[in-house]
TIVO-2410 file (N, C-alpha, C; in nm, 3 decimals):
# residues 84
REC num residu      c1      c2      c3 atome chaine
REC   1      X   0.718  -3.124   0.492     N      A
REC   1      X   0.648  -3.011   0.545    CA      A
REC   1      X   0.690  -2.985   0.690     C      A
REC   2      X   0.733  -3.084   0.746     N      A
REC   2      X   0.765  -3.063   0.908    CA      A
REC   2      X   0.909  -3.003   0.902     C      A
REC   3      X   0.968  -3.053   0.800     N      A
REC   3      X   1.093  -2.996   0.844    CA      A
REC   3      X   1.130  -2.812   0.770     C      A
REC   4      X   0.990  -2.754   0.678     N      A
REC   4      X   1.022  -2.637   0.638    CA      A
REC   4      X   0.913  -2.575   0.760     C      A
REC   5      X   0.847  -2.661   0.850     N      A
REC   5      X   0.768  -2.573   0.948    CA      A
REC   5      X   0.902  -2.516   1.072     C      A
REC   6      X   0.914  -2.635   1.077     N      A
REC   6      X   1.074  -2.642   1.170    CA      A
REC   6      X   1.144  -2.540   1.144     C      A
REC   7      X   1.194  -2.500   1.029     N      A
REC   7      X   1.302  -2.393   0.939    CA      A
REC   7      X   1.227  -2.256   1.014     C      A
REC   8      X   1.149  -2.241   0.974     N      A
REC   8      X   1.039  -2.099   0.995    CA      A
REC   8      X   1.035  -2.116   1.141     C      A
REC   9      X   1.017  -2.205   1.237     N      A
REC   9      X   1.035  -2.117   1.360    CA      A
REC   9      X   1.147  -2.131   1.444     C      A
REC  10      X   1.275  -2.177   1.346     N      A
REC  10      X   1.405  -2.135   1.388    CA      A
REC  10      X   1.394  -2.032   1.373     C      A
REC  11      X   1.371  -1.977   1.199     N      A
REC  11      X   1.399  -1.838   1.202    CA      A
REC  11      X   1.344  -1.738   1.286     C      A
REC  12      X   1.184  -1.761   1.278     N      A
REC  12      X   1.121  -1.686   1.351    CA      A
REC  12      X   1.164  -1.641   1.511     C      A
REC  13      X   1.238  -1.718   1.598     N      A
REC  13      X   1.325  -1.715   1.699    CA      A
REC  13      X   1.409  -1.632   1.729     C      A
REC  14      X   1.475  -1.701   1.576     N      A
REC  14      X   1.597  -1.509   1.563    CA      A
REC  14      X   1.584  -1.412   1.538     C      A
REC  15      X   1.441  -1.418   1.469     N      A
REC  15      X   1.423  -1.269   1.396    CA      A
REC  15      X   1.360  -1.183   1.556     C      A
REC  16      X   1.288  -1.244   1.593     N      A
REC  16      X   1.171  -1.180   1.709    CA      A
REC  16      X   1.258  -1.190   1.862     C      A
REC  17      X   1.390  -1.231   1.820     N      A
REC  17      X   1.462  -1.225   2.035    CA      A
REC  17      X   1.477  -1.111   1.999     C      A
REC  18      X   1.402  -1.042   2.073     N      A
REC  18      X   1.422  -0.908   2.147    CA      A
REC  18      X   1.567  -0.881   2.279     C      A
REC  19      X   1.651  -1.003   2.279     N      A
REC  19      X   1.780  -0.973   2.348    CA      A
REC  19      X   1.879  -0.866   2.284     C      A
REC  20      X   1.870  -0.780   2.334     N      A
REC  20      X   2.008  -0.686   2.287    CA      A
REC  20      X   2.138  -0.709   2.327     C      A
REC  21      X   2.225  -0.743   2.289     N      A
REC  21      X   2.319  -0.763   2.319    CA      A
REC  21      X   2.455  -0.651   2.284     C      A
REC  22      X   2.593  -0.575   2.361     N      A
REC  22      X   2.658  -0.531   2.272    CA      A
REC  22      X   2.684  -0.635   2.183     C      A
REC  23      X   2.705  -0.528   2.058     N      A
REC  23      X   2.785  -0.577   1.904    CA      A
REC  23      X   2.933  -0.604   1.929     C      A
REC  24      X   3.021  -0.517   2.037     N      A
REC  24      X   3.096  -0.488   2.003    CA      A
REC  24      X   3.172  -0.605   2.169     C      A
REC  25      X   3.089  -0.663   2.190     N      A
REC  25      X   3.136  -0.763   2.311    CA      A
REC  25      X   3.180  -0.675   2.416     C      A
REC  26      X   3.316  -0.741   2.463     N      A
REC  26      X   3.365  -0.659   2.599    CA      A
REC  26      X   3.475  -0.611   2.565     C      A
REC  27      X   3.492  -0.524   2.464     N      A
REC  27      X   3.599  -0.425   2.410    CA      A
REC  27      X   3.593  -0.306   2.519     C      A
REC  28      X   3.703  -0.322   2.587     N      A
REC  28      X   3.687  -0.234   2.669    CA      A
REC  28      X   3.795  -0.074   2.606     C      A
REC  29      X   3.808  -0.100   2.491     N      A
REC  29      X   3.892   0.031   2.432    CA      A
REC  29      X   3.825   0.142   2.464     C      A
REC  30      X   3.878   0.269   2.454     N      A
REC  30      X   3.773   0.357   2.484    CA      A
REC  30      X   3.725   0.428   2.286     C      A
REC  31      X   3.808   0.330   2.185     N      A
REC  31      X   3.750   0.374   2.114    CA      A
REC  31      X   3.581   0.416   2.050     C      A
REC  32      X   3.589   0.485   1.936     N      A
REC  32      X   3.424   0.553   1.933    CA      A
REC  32      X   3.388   0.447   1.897     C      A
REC  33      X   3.221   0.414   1.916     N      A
REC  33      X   3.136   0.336   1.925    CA      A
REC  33      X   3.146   0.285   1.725     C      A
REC  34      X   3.114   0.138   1.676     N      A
REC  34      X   3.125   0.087   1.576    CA      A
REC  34      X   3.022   0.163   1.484     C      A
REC  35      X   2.926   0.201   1.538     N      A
REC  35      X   2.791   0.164   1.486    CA      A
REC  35      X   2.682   0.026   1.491     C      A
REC  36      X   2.744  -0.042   1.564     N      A
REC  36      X   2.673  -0.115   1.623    CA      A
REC  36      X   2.637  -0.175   1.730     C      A
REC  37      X   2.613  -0.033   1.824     N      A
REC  37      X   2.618  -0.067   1.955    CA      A
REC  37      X   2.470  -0.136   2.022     C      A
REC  38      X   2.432  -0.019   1.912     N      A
REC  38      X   2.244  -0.049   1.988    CA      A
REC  38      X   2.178  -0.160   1.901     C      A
REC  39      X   2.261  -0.285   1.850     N      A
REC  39      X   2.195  -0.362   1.726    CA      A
REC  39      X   2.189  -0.477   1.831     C      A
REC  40      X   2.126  -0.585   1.845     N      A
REC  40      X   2.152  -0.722   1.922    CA      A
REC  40      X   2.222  -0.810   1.815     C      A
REC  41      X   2.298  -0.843   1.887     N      A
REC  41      X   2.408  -0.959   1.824    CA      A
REC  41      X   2.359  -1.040   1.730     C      A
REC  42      X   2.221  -1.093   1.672     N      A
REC  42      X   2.196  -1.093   1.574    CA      A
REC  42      X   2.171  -1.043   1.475     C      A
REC  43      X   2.135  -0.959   1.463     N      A
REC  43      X   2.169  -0.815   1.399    CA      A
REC  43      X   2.303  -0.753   1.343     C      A
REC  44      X   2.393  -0.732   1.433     N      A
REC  44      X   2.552  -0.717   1.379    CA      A
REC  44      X   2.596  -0.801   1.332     C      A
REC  45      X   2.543  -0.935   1.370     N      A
REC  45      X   2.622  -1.071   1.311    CA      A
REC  45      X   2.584  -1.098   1.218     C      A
REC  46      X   2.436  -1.031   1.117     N      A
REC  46      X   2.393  -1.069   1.031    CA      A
REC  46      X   2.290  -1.185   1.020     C      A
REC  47      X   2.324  -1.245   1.093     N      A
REC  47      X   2.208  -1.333   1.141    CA      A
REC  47      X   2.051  -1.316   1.087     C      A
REC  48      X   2.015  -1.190   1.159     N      A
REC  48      X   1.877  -1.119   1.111    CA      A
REC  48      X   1.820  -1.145   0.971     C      A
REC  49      X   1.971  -1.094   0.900     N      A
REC  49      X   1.940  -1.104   0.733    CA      A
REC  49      X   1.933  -1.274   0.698     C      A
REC  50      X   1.998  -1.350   0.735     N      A
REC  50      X   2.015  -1.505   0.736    CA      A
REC  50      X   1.862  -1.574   0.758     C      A
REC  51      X   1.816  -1.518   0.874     N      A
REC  51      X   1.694  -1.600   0.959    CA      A
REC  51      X   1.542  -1.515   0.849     C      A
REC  52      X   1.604  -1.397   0.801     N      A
REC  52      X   1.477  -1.339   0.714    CA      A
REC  52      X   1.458  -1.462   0.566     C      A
REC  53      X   1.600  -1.473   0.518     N      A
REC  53      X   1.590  -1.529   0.392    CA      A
REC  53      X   1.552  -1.657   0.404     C      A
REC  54      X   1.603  -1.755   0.530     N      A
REC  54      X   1.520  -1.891   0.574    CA      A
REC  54      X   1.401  -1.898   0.576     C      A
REC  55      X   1.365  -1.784   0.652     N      A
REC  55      X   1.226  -1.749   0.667    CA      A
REC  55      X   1.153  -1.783   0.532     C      A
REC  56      X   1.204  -1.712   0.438     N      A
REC  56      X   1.130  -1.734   0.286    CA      A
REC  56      X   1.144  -1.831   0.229     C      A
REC  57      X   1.266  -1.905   0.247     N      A
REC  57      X   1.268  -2.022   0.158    CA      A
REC  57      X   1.185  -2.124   0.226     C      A
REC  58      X   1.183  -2.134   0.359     N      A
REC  58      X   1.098  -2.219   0.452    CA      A
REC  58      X   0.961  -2.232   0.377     C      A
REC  59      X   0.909  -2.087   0.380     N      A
REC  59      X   0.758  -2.109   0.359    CA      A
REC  59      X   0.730  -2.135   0.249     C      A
REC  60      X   0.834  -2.086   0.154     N      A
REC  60      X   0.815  -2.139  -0.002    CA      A
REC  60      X   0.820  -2.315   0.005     C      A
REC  61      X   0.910  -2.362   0.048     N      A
REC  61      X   0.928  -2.485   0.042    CA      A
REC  61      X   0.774  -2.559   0.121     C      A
REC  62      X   0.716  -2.530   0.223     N      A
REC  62      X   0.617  -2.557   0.301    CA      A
REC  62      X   0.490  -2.539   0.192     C      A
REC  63      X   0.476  -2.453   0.127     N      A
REC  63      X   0.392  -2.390   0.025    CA      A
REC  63      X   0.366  -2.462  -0.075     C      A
REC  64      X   0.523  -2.506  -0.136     N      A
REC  64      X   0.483  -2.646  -0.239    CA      A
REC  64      X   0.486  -2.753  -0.175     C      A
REC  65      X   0.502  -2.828  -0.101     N      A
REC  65      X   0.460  -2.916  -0.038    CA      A
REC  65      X   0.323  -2.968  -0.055     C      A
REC  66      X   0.213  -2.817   0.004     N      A
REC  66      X   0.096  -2.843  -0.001    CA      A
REC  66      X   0.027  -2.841  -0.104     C      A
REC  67      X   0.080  -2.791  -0.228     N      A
REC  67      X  -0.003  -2.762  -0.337    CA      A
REC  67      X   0.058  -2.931  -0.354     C      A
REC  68      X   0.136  -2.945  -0.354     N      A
REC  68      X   0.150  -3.114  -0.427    CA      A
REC  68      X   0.087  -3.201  -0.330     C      A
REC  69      X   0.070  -3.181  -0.237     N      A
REC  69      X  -0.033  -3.280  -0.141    CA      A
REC  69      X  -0.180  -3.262  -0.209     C      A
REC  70      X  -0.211  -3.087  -0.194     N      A
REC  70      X  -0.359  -3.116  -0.285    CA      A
REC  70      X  -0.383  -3.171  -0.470     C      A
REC  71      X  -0.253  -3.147  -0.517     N      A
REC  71      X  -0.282  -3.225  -0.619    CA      A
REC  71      X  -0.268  -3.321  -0.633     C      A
REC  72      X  -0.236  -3.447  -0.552     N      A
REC  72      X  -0.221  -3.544  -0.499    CA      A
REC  72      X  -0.382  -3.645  -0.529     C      A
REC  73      X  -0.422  -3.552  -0.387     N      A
REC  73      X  -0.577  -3.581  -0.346    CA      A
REC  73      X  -0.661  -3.554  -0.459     C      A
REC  74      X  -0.615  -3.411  -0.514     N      A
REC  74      X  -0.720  -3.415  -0.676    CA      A
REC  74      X  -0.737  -3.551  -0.776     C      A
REC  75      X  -0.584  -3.576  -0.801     N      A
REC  75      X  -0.584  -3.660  -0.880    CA      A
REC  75      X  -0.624  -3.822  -0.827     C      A
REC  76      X  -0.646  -3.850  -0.684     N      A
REC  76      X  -0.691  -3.958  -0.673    CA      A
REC  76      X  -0.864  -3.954  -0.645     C      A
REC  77      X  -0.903  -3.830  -0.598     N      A
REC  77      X  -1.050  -3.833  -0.604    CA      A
REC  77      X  -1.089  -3.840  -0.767     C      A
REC  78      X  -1.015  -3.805  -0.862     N      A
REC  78      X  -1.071  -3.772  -1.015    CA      A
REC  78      X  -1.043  -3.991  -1.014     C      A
REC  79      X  -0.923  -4.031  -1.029     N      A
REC  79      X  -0.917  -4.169  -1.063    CA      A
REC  79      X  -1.027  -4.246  -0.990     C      A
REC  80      X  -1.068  -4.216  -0.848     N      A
REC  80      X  -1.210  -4.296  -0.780    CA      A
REC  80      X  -1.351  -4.286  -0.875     C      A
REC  81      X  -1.305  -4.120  -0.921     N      A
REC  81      X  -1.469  -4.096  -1.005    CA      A
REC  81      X  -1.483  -4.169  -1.106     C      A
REC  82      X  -1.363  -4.215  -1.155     N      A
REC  82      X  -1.364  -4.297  -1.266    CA      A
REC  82      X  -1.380  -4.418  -1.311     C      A
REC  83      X  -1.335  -4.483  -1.120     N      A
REC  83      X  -1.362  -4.643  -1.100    CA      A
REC  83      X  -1.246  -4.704  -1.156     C      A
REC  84      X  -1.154  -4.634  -1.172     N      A
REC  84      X  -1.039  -4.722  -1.105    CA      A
REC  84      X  -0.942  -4.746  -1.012     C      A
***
């Protein structure tokens, strides 16, 4: 569980830096702009899409974790009720 909490606020990091960066570095050509001028470097780099899909597998993975921790605890409070 610590290490899919960990995952999620890597991602969360990348998804939410508000740093803009050019896409296009220090191309000093005077060619026309890529289309990705106004994106922050995570964003053009794809990154964004990377840190979204971590994002999900993180919490999925964090998610079962806990359901198997509480069925865990179910099944040993049911074996106490039982006295053994």
């Amino acid at each position: 569980m610590q290490r899919a909490a960990e995952r999620i606020d890597r991602a969360a990091a990348t998804i939410a830096s508000p740093v803009p960066e050019a896409a296009r570095g220090a191309d000093p050509s005077p060619a026309p702009p890529s289309g990705n001028d106004a994106l922050t470097a995570a964003q053009a780099s794809g990154d964004l899409e990377r840190s979204m899909a971590e994002a999900i597998q993180a919490r999925r993975a964090y998610e079962a974790n806990a359901r198997a921790l509480e069925r865990n605890d179910a099944i040993q409070r049911r074996a106490i009720s039982l006295g053994a």
